[in-house]
mmCIF file of the N, C-alpha and C atoms, coordinates in Angstrom:
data_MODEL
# 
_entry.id   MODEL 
# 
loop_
_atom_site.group_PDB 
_atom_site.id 
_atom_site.type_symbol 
_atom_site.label_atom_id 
_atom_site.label_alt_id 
_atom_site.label_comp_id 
_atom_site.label_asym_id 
_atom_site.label_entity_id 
_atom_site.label_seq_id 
_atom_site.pdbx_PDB_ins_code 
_atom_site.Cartn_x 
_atom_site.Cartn_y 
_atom_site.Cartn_z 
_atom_site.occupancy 
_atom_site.B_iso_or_equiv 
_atom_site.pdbx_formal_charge 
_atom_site.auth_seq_id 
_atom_site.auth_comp_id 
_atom_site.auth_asym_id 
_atom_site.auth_atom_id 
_atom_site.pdbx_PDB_model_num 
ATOM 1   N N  . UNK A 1 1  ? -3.544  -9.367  12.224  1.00 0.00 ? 1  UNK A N  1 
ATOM 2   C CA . UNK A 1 1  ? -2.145  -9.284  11.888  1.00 0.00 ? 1  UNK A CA 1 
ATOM 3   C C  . UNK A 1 1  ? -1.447  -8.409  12.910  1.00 0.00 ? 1  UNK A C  1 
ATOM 4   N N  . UNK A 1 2  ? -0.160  -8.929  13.583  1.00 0.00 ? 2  UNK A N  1 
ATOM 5   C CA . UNK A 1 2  ? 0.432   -7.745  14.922  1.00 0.00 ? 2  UNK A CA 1 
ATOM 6   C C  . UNK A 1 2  ? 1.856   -7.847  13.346  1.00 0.00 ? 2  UNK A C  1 
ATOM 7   N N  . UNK A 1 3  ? 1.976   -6.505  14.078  1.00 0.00 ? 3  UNK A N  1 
ATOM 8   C CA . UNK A 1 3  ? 3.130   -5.771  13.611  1.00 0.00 ? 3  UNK A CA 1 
ATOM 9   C C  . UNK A 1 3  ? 3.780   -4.719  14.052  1.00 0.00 ? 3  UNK A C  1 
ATOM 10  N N  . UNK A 1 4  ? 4.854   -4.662  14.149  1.00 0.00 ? 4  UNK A N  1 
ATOM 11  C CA . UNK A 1 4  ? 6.034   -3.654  14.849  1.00 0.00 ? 4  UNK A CA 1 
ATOM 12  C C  . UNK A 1 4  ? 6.065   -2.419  14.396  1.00 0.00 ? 4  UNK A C  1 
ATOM 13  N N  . UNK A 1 5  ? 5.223   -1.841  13.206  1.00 0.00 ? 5  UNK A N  1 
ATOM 14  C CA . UNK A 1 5  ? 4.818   -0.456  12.855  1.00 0.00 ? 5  UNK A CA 1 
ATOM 15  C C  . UNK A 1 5  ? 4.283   -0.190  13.482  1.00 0.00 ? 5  UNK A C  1 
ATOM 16  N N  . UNK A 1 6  ? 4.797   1.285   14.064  1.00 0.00 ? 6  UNK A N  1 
ATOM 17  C CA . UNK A 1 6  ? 3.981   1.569   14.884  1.00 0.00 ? 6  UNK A CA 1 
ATOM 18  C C  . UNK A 1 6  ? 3.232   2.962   14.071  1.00 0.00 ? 6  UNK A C  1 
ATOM 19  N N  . UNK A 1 7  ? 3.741   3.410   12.975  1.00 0.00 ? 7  UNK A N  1 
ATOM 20  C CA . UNK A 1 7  ? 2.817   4.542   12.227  1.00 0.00 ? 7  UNK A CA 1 
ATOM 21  C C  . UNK A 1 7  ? 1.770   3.563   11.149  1.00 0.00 ? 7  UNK A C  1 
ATOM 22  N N  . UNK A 1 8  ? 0.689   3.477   11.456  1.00 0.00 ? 8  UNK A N  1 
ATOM 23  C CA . UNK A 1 8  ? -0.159  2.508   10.715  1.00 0.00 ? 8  UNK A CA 1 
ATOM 24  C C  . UNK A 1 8  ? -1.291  3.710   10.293  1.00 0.00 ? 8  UNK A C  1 
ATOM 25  N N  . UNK A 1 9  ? -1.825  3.935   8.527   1.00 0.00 ? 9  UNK A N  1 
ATOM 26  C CA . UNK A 1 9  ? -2.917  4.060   8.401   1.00 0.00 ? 9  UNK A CA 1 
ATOM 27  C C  . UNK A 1 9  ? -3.544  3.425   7.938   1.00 0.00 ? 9  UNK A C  1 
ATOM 28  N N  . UNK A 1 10 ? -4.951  4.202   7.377   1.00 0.00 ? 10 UNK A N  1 
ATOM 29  C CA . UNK A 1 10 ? -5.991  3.716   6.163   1.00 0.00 ? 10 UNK A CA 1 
ATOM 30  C C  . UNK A 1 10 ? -5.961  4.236   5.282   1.00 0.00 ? 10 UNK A C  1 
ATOM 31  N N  . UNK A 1 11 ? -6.057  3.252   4.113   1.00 0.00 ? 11 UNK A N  1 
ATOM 32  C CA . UNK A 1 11 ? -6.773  4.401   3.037   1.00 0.00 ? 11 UNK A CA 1 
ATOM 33  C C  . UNK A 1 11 ? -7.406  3.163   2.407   1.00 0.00 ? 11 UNK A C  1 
ATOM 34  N N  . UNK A 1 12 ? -7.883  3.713   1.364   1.00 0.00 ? 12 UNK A N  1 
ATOM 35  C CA . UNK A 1 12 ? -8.297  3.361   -0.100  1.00 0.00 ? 12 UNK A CA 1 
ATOM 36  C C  . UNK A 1 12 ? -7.469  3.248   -1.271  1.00 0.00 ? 12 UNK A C  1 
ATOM 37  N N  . UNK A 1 13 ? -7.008  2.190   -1.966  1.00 0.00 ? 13 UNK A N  1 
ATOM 38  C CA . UNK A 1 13 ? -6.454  1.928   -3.140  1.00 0.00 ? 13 UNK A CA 1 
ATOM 39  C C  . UNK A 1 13 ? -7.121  2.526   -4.071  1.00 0.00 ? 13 UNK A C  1 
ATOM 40  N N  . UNK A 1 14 ? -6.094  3.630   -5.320  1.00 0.00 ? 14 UNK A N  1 
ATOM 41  C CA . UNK A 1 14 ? -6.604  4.796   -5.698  1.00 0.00 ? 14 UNK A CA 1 
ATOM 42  C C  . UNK A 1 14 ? -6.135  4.210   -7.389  1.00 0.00 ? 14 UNK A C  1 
ATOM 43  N N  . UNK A 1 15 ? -5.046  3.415   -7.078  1.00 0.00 ? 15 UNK A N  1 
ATOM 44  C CA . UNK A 1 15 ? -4.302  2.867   -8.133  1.00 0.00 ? 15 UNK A CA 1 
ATOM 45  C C  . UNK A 1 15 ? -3.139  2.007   -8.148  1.00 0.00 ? 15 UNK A C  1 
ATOM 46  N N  . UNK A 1 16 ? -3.374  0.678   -9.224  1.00 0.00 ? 16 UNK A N  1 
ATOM 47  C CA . UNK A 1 16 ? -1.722  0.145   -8.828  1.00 0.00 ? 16 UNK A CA 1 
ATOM 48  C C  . UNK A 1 16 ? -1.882  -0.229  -10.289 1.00 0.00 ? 16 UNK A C  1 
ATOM 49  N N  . UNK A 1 17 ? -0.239  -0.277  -10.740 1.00 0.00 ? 17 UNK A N  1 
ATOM 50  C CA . UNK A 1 17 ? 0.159   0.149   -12.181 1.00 0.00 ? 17 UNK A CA 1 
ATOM 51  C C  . UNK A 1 17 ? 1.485   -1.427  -11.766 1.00 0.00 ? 17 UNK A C  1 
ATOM 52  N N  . UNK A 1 18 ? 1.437   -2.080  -12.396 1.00 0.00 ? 18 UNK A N  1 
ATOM 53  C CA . UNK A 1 18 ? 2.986   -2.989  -12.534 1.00 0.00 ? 18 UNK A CA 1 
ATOM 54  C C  . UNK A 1 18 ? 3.413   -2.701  -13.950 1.00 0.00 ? 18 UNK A C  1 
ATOM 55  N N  . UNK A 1 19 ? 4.591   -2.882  -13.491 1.00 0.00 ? 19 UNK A N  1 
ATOM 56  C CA . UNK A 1 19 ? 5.833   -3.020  -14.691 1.00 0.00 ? 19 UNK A CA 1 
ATOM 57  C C  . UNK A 1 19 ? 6.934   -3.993  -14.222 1.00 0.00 ? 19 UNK A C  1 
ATOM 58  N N  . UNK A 1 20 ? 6.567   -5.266  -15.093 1.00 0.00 ? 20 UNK A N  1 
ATOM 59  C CA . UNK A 1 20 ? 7.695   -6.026  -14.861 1.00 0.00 ? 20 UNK A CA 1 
ATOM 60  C C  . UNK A 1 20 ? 7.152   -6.967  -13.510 1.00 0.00 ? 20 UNK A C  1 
ATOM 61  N N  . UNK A 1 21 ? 8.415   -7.020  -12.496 1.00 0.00 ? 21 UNK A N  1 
ATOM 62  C CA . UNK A 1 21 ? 8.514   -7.328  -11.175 1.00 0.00 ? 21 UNK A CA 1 
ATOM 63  C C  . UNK A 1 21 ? 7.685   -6.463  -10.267 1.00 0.00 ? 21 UNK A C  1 
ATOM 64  N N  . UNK A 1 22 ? 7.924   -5.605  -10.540 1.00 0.00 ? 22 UNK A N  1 
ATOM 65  C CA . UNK A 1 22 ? 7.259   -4.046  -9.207  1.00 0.00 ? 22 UNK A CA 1 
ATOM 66  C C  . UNK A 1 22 ? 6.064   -3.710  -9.567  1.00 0.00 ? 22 UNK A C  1 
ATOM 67  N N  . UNK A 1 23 ? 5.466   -2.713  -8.843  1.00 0.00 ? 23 UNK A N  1 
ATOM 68  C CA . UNK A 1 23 ? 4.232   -2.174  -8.905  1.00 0.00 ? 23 UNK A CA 1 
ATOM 69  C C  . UNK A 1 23 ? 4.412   -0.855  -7.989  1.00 0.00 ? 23 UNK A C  1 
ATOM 70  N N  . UNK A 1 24 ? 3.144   -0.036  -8.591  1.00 0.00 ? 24 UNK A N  1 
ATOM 71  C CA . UNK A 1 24 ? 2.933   1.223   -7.950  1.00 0.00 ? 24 UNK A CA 1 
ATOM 72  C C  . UNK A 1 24 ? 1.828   1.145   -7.611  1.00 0.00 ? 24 UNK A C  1 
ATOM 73  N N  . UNK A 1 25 ? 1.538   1.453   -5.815  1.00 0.00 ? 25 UNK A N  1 
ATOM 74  C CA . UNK A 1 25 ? 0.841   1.545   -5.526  1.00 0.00 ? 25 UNK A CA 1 
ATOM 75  C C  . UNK A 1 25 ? 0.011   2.535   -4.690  1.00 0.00 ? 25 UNK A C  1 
ATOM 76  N N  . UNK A 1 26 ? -1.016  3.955   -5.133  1.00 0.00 ? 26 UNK A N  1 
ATOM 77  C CA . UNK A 1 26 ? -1.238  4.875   -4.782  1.00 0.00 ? 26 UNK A CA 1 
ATOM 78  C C  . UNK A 1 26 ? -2.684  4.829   -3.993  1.00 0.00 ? 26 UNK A C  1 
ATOM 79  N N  . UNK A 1 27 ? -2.512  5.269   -2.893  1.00 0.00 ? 27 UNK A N  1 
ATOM 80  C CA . UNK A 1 27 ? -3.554  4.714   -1.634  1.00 0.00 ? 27 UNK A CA 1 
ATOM 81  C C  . UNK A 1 27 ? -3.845  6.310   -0.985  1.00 0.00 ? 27 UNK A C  1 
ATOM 82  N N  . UNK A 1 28 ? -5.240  6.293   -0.935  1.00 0.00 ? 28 UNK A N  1 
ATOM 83  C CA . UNK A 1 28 ? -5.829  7.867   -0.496  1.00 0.00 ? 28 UNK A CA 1 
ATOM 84  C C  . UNK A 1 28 ? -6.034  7.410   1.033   1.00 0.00 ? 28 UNK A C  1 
ATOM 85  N N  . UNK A 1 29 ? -5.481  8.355   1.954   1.00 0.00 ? 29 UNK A N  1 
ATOM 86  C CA . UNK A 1 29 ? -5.433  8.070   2.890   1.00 0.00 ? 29 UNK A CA 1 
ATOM 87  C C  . UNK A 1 29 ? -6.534  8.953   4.023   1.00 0.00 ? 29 UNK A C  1 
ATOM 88  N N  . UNK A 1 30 ? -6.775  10.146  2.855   1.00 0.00 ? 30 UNK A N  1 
ATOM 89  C CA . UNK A 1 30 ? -8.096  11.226  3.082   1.00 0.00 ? 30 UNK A CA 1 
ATOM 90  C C  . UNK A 1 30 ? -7.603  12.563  3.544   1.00 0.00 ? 30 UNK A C  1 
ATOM 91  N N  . UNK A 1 31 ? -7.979  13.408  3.753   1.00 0.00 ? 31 UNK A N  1 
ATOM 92  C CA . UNK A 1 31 ? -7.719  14.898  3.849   1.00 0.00 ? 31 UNK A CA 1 
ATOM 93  C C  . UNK A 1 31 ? -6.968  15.530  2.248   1.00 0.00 ? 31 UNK A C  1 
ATOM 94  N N  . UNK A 1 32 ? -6.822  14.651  1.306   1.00 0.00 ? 32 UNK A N  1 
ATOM 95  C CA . UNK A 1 32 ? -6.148  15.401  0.181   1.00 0.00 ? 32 UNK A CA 1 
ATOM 96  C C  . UNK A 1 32 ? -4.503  14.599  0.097   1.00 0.00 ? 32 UNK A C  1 
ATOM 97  N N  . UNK A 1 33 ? -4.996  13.585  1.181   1.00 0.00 ? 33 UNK A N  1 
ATOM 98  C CA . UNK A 1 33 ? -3.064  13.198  1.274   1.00 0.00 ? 33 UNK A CA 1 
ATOM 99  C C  . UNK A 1 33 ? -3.395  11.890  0.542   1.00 0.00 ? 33 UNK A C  1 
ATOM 100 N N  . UNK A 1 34 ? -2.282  11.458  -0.384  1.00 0.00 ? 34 UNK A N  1 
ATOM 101 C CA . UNK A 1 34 ? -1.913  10.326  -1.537  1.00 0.00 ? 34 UNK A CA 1 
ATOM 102 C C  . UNK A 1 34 ? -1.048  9.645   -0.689  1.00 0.00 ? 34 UNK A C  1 
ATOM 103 N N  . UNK A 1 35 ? -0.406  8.599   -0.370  1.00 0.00 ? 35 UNK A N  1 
ATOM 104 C CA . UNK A 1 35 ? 0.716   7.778   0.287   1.00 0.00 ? 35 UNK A CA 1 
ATOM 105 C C  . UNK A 1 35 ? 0.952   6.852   -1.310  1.00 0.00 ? 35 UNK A C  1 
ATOM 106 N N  . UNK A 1 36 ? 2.049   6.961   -1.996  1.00 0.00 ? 36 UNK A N  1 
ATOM 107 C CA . UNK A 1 36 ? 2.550   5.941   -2.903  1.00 0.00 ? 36 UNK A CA 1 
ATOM 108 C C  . UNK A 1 36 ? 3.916   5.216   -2.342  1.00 0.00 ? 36 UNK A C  1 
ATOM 109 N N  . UNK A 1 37 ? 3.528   3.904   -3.083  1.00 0.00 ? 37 UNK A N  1 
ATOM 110 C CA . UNK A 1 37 ? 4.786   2.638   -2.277  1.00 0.00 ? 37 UNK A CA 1 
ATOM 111 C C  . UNK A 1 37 ? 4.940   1.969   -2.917  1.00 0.00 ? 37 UNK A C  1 
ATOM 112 N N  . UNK A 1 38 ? 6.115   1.557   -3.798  1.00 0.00 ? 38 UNK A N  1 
ATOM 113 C CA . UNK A 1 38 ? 6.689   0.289   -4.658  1.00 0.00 ? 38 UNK A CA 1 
ATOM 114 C C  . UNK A 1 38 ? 6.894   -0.806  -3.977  1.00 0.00 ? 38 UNK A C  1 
ATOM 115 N N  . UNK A 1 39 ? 6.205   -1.456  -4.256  1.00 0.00 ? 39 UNK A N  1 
ATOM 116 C CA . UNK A 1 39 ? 6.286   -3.032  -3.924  1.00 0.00 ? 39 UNK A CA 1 
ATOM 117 C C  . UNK A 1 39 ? 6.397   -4.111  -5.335  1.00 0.00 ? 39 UNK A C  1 
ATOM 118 N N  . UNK A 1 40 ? 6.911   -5.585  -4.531  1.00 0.00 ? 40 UNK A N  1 
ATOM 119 C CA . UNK A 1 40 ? 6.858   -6.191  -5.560  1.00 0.00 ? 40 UNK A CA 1 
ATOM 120 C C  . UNK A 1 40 ? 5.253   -6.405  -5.982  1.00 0.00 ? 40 UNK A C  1 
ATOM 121 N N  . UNK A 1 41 ? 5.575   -7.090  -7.704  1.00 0.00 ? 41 UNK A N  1 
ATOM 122 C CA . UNK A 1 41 ? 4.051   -7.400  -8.033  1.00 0.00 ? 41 UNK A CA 1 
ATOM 123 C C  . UNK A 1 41 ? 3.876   -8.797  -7.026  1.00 0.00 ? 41 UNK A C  1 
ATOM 124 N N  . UNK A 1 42 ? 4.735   -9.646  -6.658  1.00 0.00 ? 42 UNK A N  1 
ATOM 125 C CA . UNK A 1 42 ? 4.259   -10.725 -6.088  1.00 0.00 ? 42 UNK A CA 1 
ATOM 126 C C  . UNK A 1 42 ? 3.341   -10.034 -5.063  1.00 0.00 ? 42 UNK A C  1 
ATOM 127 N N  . UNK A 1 43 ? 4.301   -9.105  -4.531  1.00 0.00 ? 43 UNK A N  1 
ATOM 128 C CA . UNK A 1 43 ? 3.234   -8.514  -3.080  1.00 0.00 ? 43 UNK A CA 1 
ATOM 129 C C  . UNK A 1 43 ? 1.629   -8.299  -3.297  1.00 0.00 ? 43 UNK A C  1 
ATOM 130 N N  . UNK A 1 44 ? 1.450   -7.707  -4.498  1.00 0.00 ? 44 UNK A N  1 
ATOM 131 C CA . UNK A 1 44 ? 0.188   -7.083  -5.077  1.00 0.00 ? 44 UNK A CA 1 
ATOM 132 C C  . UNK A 1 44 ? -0.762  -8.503  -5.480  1.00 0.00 ? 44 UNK A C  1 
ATOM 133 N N  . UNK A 1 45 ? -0.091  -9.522  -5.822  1.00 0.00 ? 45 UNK A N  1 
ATOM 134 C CA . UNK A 1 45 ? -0.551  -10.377 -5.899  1.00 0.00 ? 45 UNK A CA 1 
ATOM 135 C C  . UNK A 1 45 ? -1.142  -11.243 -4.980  1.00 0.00 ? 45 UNK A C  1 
ATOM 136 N N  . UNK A 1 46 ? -0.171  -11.357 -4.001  1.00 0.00 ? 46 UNK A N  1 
ATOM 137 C CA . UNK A 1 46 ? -0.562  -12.107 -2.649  1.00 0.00 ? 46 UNK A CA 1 
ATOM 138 C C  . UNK A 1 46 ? -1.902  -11.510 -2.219  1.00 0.00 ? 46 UNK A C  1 
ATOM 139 N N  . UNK A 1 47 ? -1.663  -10.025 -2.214  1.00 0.00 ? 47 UNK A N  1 
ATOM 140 C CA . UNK A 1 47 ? -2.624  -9.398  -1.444  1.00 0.00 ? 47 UNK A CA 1 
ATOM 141 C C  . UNK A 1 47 ? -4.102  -9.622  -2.571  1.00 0.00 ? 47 UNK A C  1 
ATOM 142 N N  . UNK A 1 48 ? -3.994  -9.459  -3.366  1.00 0.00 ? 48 UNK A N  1 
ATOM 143 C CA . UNK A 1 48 ? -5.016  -9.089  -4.324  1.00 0.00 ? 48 UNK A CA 1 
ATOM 144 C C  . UNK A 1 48 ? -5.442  -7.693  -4.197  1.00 0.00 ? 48 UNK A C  1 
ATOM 145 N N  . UNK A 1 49 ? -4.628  -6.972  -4.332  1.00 0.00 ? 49 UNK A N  1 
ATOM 146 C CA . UNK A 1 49 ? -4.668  -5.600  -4.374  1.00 0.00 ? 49 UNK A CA 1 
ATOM 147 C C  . UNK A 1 49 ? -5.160  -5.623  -5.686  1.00 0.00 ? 49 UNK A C  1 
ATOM 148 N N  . UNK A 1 50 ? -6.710  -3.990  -5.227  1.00 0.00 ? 50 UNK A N  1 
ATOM 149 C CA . UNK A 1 50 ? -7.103  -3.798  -6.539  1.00 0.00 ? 50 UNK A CA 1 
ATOM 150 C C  . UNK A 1 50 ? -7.756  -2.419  -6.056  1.00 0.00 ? 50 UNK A C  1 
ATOM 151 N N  . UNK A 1 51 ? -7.993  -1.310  -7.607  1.00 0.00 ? 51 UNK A N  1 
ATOM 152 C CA . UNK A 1 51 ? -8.402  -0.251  -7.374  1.00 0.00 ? 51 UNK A CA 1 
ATOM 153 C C  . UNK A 1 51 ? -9.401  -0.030  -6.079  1.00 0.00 ? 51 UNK A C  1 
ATOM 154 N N  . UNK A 1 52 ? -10.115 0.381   -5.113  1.00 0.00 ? 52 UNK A N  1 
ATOM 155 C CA . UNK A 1 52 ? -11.173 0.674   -4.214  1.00 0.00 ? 52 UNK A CA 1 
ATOM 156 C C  . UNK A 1 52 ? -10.881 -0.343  -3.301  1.00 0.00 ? 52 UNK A C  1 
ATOM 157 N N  . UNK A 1 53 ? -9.763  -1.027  -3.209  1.00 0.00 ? 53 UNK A N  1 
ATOM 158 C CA . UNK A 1 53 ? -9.737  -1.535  -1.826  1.00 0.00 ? 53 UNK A CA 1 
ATOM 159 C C  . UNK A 1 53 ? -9.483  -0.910  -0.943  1.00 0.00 ? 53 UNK A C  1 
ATOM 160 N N  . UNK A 1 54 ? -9.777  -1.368  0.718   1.00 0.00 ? 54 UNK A N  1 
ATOM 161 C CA . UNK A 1 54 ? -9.333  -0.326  1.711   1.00 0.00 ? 54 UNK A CA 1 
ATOM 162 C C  . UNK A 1 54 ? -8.443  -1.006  2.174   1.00 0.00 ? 54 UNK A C  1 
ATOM 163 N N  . UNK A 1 55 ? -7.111  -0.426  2.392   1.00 0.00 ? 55 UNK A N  1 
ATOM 164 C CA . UNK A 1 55 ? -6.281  -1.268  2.745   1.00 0.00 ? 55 UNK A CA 1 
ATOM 165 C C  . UNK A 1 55 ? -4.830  -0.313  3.860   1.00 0.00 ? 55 UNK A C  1 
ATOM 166 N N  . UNK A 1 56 ? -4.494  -0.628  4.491   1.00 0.00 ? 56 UNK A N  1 
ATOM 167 C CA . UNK A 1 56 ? -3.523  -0.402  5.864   1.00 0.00 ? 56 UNK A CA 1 
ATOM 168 C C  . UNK A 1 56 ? -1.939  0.265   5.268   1.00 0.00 ? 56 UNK A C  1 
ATOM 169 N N  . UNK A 1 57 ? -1.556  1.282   5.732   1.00 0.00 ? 57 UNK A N  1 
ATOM 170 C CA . UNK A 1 57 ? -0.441  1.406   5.292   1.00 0.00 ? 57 UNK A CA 1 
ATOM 171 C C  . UNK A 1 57 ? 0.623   1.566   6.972   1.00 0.00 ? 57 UNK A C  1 
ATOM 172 N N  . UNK A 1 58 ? 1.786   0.938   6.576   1.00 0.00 ? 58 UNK A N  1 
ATOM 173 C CA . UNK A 1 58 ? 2.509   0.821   7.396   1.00 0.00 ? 58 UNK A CA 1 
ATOM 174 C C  . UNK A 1 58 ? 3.628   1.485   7.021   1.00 0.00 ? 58 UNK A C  1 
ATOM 175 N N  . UNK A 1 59 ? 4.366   2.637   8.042   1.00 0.00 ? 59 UNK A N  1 
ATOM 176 C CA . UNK A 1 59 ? 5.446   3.375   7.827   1.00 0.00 ? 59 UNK A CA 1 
ATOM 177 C C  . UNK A 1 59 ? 6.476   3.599   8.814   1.00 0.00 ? 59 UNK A C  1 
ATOM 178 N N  . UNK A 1 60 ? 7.533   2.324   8.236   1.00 0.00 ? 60 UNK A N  1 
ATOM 179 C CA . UNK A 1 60 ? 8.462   2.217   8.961   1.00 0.00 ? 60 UNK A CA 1 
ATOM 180 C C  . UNK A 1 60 ? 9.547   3.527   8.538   1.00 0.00 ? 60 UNK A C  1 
ATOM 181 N N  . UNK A 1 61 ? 10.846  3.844   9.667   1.00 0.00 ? 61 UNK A N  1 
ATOM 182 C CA . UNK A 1 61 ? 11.700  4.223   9.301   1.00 0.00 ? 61 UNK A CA 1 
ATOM 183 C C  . UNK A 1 61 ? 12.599  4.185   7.945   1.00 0.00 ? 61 UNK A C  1 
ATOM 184 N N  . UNK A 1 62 ? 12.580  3.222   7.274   1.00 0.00 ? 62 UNK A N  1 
ATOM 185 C CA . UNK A 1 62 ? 13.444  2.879   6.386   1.00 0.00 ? 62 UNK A CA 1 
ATOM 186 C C  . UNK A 1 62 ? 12.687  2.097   5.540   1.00 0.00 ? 62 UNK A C  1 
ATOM 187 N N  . UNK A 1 63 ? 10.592  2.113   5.315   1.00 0.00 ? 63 UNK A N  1 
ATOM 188 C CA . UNK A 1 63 ? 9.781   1.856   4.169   1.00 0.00 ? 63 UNK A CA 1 
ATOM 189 C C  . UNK A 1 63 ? 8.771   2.233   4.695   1.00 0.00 ? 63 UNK A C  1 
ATOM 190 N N  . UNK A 1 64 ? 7.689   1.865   3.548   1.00 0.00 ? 64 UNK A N  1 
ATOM 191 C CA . UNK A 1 64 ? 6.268   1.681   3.499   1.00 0.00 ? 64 UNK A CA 1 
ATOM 192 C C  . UNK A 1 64 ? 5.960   0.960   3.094   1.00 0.00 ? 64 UNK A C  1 
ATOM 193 N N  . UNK A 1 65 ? 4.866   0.282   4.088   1.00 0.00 ? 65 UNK A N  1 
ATOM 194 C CA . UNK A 1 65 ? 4.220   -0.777  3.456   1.00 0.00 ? 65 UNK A CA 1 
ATOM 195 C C  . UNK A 1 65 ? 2.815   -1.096  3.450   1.00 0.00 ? 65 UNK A C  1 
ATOM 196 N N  . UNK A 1 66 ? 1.973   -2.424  2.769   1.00 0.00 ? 66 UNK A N  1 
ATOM 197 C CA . UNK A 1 66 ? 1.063   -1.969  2.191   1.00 0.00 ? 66 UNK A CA 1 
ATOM 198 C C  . UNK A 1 66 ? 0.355   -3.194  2.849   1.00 0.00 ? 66 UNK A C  1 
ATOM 199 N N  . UNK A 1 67 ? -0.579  -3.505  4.210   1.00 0.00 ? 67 UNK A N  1 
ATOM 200 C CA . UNK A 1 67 ? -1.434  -4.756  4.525   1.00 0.00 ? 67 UNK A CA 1 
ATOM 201 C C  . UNK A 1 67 ? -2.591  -4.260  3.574   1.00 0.00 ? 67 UNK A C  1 
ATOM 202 N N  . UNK A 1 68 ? -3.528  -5.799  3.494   1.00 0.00 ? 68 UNK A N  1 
ATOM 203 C CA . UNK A 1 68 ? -4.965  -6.070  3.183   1.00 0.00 ? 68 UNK A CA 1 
ATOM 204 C C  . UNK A 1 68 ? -5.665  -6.515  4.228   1.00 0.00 ? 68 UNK A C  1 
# 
């Protein structure tokens, strides 16, 4: 996947909670640091986001976001 983020980490999916449309999604990124990011549930869906995945966080100026 190329993408125009240029602040990209890792972590581990720690937790994702939906309500409704949205979701919360809390990703350990390691040293003690949490990164959380609302996305839609479609997103969570597409991805198949689930607790212990390792998955990419992308941090644009104006979001965060969440590859698989």
């Amino acid at each position: 996947m190329k993408t125009s983020g240029r602040n990209q980490l890792r972590g581990n999916v720690l937790s994702v909670e939906t309500d409704g449309i949205m979701a919360k999604v809390k990703v350990d990124i390691g040293a003690q640091n949490i990164v959380t990011s609302i996305i839609t549930k479609d997103a969570v869906d597409d991805l198949g986001l689930a607790k212990g995945d390792q998955v990419g966080v992308l941090i644009k100026s104006t979001s965060v976001m969440i590859t698989k």
